[in-house]
N, C-alpha and C positions, 0 to 999 in steps of 0.2 A: 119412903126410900125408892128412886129409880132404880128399875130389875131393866140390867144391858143381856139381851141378846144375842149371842156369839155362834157364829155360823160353826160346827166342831168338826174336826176333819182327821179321825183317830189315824189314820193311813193303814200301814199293813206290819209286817214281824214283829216285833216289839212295841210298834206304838198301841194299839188297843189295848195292853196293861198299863203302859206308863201311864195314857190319857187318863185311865178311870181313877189311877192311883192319887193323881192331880187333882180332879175332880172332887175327890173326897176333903184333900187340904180344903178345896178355896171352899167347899160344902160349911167344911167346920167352923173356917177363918169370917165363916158371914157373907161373903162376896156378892154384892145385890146380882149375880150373873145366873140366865136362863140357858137354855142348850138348842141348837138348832143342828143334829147331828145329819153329815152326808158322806160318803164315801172319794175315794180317790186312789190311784196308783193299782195296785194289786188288787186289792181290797173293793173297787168297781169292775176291775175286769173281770174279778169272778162272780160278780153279778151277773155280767154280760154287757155292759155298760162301758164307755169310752174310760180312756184310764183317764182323765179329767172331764166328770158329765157338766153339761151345763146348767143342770139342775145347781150342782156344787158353785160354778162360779156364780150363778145368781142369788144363791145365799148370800156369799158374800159383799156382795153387791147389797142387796137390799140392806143386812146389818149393821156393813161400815166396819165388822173386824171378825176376826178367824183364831181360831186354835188351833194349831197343826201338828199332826203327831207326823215321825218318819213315812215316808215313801219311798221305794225300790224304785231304783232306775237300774236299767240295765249297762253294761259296760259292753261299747265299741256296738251294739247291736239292738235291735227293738225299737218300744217307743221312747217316745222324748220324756227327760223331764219334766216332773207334775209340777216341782220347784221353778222351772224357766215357763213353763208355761202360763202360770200362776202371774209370776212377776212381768210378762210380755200382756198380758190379757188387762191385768188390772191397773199398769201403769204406775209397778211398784217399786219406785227409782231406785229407794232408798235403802238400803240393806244396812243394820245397823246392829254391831255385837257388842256387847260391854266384857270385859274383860280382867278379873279382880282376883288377887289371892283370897282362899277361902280358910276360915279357922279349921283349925284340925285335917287340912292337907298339904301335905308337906310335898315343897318343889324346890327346885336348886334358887327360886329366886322369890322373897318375901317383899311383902307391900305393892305387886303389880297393880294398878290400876289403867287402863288403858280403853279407849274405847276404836273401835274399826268402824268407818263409813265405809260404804262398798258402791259404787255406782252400777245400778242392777240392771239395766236393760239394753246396754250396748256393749261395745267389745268383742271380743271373739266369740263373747257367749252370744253372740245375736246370729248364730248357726248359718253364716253366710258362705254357705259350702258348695264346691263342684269341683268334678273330677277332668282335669285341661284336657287331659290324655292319659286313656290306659295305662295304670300304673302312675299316674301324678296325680294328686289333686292338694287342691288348694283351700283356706279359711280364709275369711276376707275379715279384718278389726275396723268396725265402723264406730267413727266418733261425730258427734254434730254439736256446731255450739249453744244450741240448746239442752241436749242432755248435760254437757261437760258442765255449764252457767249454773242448769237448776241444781244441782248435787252439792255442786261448791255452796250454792248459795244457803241451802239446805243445812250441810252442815257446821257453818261459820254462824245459823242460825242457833244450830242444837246447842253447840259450844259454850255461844253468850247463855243461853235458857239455864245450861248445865252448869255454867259457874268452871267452863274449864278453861285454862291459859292459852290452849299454842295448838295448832292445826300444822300437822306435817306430811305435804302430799307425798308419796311415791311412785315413782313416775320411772321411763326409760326413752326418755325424750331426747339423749343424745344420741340416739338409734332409731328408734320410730318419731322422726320428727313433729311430720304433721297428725299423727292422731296423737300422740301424749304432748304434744308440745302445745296441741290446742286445749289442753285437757289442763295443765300447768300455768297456761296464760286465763283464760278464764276461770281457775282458783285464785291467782293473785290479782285479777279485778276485782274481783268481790271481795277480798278482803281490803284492797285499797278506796276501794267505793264505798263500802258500808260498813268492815267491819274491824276498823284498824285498830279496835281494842284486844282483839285476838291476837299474839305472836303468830307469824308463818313462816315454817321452811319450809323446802323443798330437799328430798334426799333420791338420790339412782336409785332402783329399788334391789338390786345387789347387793351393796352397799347399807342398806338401810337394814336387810334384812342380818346381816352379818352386827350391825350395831345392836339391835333388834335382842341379839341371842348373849350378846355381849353386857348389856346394862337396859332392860327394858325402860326403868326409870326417865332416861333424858326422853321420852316421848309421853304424849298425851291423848292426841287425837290422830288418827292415822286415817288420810281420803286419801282414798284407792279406788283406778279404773277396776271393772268387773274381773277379769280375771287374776288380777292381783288383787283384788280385794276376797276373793274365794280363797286362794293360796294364804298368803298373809294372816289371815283370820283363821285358820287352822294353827297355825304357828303358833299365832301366839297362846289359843287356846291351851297347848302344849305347856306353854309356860306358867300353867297354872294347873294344871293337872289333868288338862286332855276335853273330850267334847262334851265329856256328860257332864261339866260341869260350867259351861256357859250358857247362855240363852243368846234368839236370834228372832231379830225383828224384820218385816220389810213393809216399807211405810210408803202410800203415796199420796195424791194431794188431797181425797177424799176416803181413801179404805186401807187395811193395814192388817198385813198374817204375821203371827206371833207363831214361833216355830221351835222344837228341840234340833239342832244343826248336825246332830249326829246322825249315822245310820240307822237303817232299819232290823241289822244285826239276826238278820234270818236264823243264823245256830243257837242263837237259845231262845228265840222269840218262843213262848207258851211254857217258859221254863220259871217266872215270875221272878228272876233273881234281876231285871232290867232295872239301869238308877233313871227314877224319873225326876231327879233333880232339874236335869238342863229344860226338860219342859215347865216344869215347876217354875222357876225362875221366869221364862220365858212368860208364863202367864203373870207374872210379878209386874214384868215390863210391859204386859198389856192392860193391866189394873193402872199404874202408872198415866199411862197412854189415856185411860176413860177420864182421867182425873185433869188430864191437862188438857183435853179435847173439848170436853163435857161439860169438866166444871165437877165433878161426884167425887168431894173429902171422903167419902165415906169408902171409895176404891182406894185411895192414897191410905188411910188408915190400915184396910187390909193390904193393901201392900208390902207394908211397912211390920206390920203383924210378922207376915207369912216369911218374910226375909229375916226377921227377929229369929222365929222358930228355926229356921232349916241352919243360919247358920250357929247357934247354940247346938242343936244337934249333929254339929258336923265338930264344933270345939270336944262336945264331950265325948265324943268316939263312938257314934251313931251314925255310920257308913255301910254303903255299898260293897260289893266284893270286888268291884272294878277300881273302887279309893283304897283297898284292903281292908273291909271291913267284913265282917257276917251277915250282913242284913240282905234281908231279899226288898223286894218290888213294894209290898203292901206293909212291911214291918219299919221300911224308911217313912214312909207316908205316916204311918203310926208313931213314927217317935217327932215327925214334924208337929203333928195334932196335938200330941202329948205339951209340947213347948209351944205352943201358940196364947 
């Protein structure tokens, strides 16, 4: 049996229980995976260490993929994002959420399936800032036809791989012309070039997100420039019961961090009552990821395991207290094991 590697990146409040919690599933579930643990975000500045050391990115780098627990970003002040950093450094275009009603979580809306492309390295997230004049400043939204092309192309890829119908970009192209309008035109080249077995719309993204809230159903695949693809993906999260319960990927043409999308949750990190589902999951989609890279049935089996378990235990009312359940941090882990 091939033993994968994985650069581990526990981050800081809540991620070092969820991670270890994790750990134990995929321990139990077989998973041929080794640990190559490093720090990041908080959790290196209190070493004394950059809040992304390059120790950490050359893990990554050397391994080919990451496990990533939450890291704290500060709001309006400090350092940057260890998330945009990550994704500017490694060249991690692809930001990719799946999206799915779960058994035994109850939301106003049953049978979502949905998956979000997120275009991860341009957009306003590309931190092109300055201040015109005291008391102005400005962000600048960079789009290129190369990031717009590869994304689309990317995900008209995932699509056909995944066996799903229809790609529907959102976009505000009758307003920001030339970055989403270049962004809109290079999605429907590539479906018209290569992948005209895929349905494609195109929806305002206003508009979209109000239909969004209304029948999530009439959608499938949703590419999104970067900062609508951050937005967007929380929504719809929502629509299924919120962050701890989806997983997040960001993939690029040689390396790929598998990530829980929620916070780092500072008020009760050390309080063990954290749902390490979203990460759990997310490591599902990295087992997935070994198996369609690599070639190793034997990550797709555990995969397929470990998804069996957790959602049986979410059908029989073996939940978190954030799902309304009693269960803490290491007793949800316990009753996935339990069902494995």
């Amino acid at each position: 049996m091939t033993n994968h590697t994985i650069a581990l990146i526990a981050g800081d409040g809540i991620g070092p229980e969820v991670t270890v919690a994790v750990q134990q599933v995929l321990e139990a579930a077989g998973a041929p995976l080794s640990w190559d643990e490093h720090p990041a975000g908080l959790a290196a500045l209190e070493r004394d260490l950059d809040v992304l050391p390059e120790s950490t990115v050359e893990a990554i780098l050397h391994h080919g993929l990451a496990l990533k627990g939450p890291c704290t970003t500060p709001v309006g002040e400090g350092f940057s994002s260890v998330n945009v950093q990550l994704r500017k450094q490694l060249e991690l275009y692809a930001a990719v959420r799946p999206v799915r009603s779960l058994p035994g979580v109850d939301t106003r809306f049953e049978d979502v399936d949905l998956v979000i492309i997120r275009e991860n390295t341009e957009g306003l997230y590309s931190g092109v800032e300055n201040e015109v004049t005291p008391g102005v400043v400005m962000s600048m939204k960079v789009a290129s036809e190369r990031g717009c092309r590869r994304i689309a192309h990317w995900a008209f890829r995932y699509a056909t791989q995944r066996r799903r119908k229809k790609i529907t970009v959102f976009h505000k192209a009758n307003i920001m012309k030339l970055t989403d309008g270049l962004f809109i035109r290079m999605a429907a080249e590539e479906h018209e070039r290569e992948y005209p077995n895929i349905e494609y719309q195109e929806a305002i993204i206003d508009a979209g997100c109000m239909r969004l809230v209304q029948d999530p159903s009439q959608f499938d695949v949703l590419l999104l420039e970067n900062l609508y693809g951050d937005v967007v993906s929380d929504l719809c999260a929502g629509l299924v019961g919120g962050l701890g319960v989806v997983p997040g990927a960001n993939i690029g043409e040689s390396h790929a961090v598998f990530e829980a999308v929620h916070g780092s949750a500072p008020d009760i990190a050390g309080q063990g009552v954290a749902n390490p589902l979203a990460l759990l999951m997310s490591a599902v989609m990295m087992l997935n990821y070994i198996a369609d890279t690599r070639g190793d049935k034997e990550c797709r089996r555990c995969a397929e395991r470990i998804r069996d378990a957790y959602d049986q235990a979410l059908k029989d009312g073996q939940k978190t207290r954030d799902l309304g359940g009693e269960l803490d941090t290491n007793t949800f882990a316990a009753a996935v094991i339990e069902r494995l």
